[in-house]
C-alpha positions in Angstrom: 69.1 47.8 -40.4 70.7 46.3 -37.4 69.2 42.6 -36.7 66.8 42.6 -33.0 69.5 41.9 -29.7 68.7 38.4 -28.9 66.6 37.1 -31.7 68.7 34.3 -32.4 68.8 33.2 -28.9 65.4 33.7 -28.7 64.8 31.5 -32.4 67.2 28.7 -30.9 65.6 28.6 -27.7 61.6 28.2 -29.5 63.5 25.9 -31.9 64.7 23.8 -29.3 61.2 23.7 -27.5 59.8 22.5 -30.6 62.6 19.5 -30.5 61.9 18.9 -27.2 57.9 18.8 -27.9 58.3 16.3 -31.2 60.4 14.0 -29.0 58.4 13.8 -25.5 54.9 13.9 -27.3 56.6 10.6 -29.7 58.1 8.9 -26.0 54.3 9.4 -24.5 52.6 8.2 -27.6 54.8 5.1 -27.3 55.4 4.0 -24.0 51.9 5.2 -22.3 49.7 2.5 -21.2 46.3 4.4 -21.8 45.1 5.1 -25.1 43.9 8.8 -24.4 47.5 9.3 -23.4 49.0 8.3 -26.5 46.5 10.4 -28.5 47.6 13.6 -27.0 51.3 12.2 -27.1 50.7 12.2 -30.6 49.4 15.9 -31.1 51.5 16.9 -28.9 54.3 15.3 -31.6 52.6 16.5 -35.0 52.4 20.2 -32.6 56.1 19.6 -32.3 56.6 18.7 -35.9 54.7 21.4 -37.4 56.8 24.0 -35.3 59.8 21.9 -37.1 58.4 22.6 -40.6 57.7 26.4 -39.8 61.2 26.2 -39.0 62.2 24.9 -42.5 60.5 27.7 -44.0 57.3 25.6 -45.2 54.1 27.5 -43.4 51.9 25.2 -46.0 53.0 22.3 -44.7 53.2 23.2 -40.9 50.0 24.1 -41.2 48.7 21.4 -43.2 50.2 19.0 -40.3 48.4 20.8 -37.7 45.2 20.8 -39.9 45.1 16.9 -41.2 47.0 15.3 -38.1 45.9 17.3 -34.8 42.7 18.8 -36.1 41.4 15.2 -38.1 43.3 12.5 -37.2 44.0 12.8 -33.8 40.2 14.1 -32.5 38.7 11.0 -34.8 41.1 8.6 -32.9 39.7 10.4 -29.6 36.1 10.8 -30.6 36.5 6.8 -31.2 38.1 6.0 -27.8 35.5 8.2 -25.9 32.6 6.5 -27.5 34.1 2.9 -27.3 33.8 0.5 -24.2 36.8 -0.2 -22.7 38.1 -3.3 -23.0 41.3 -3.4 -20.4 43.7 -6.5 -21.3 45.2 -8.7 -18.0 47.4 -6.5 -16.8 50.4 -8.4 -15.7 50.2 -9.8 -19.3 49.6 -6.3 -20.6 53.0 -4.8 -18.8 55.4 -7.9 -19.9 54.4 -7.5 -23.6 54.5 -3.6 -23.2 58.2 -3.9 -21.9 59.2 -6.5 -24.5 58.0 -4.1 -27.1 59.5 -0.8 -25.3 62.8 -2.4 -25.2 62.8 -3.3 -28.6 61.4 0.1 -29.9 64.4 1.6 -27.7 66.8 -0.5 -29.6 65.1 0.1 -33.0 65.0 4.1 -32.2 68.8 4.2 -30.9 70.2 2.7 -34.5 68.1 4.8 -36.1 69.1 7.7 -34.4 73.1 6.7 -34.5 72.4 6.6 -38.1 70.5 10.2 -38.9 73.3 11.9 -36.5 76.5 9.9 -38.7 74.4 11.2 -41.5 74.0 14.4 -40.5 77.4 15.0 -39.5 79.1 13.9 -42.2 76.9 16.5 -44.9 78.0 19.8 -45.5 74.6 21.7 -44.9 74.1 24.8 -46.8 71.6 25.9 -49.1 70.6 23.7 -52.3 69.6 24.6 -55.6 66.3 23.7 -54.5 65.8 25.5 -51.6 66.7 28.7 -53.4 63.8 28.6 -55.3 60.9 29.9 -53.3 57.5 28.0 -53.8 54.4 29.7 -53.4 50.9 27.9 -52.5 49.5 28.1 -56.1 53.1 26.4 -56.9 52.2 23.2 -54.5 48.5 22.9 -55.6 49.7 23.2 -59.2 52.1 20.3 -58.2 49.3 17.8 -56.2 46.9 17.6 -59.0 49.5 17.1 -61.8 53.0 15.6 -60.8 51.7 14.3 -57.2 48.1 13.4 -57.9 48.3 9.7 -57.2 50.2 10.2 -53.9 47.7 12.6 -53.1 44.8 10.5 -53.8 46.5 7.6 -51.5 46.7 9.7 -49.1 43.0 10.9 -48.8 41.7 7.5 -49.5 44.2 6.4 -46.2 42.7 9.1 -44.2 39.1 7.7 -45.2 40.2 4.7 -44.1 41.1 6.0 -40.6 38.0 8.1 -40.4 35.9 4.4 -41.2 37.8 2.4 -38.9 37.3 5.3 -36.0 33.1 5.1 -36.6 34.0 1.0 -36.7 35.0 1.3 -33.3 32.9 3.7 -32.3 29.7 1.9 -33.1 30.7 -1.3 -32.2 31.9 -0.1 -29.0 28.3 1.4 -28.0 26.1 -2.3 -29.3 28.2 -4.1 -25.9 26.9 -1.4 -23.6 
């Protein structure tokens, strides 16, 4: 069976729009001066990111991203912000501080990127022993309640956290009006 004409170009192309997605959603999340913009900066990343994972031949968790961080965190952080009172900080103030902390983000961001793209050009990338060895979903649940149980635990007591810090703000944010 002869592959499709232009498949691959058509796979780099959605590949690359995922790239692009993960990286302008992250920029947006971090340099925007409104809340509500960084929110959807941030789906708009974990969007990005899950396309990444999809990519990586992991649906579960590609999924799972789009589940836990677009479809819970994200809409609790903008269900908190829409019923919150805004409280805008001076703004000159606001945009010295913001530029102080874009410049170093910038600087932080560059060295770690020099350092991923040294590392990644100096591996030979082929397929492991590990990623031979297909896992199915019964595999990974198998896995999160025996081997990865604690993690797992953290990780829903940290997104209870987020979910009670969201109503926090929500409630206090409604008392002022």
């Amino acid at each position: 069976m002869s592959p499709i004409p232009g498949a691959e170009l058509i796979a780099e192309g959605i590949f690359l729009l995922c790239v692009a997605a993960t990286a302008t959603g992250a920029l947006i999340a971090a340099l925007s001066s409104r809340v509500i913009r960084s929110v959807c900066g941030l789906a708009l990343s974990c969007l990005g990111l899950a396309g990444l994972y999809y990519f990586l031949r992991s649906p579960f968790l590609a999924l799972m991203e789009v589940l836990i961080y677009v479809g819970a965190v994200c809409v609790t952080i903008a269900f908190a912000i829409m019923l919150s009172e805004p409280d805008e900080p001076e703004a000159h103030l606001a945009r010295r501080i913001t530029r102080r902390w874009a410049a170093l983000g910038l600087l932080v961001g560059g060295a770690i990127f020099a350092g991923l793209v040294k590392l990644g050009l100096g591996q030979q990338w082929g397929p492991t022993a590990a990623a031979q060895g297909e896992a199915s979903v019964q595999d990974i649940g198998i896995a999160l309640l025996t081997t990865y149980s604690v993690p797992f635990e953290v990780i829903s007591l940290v997104l209870l956290v987020a979910i009670l810090g969201a109503l926090g703000i929500a409630r206090s944010g409604r008392h002022h009006a």
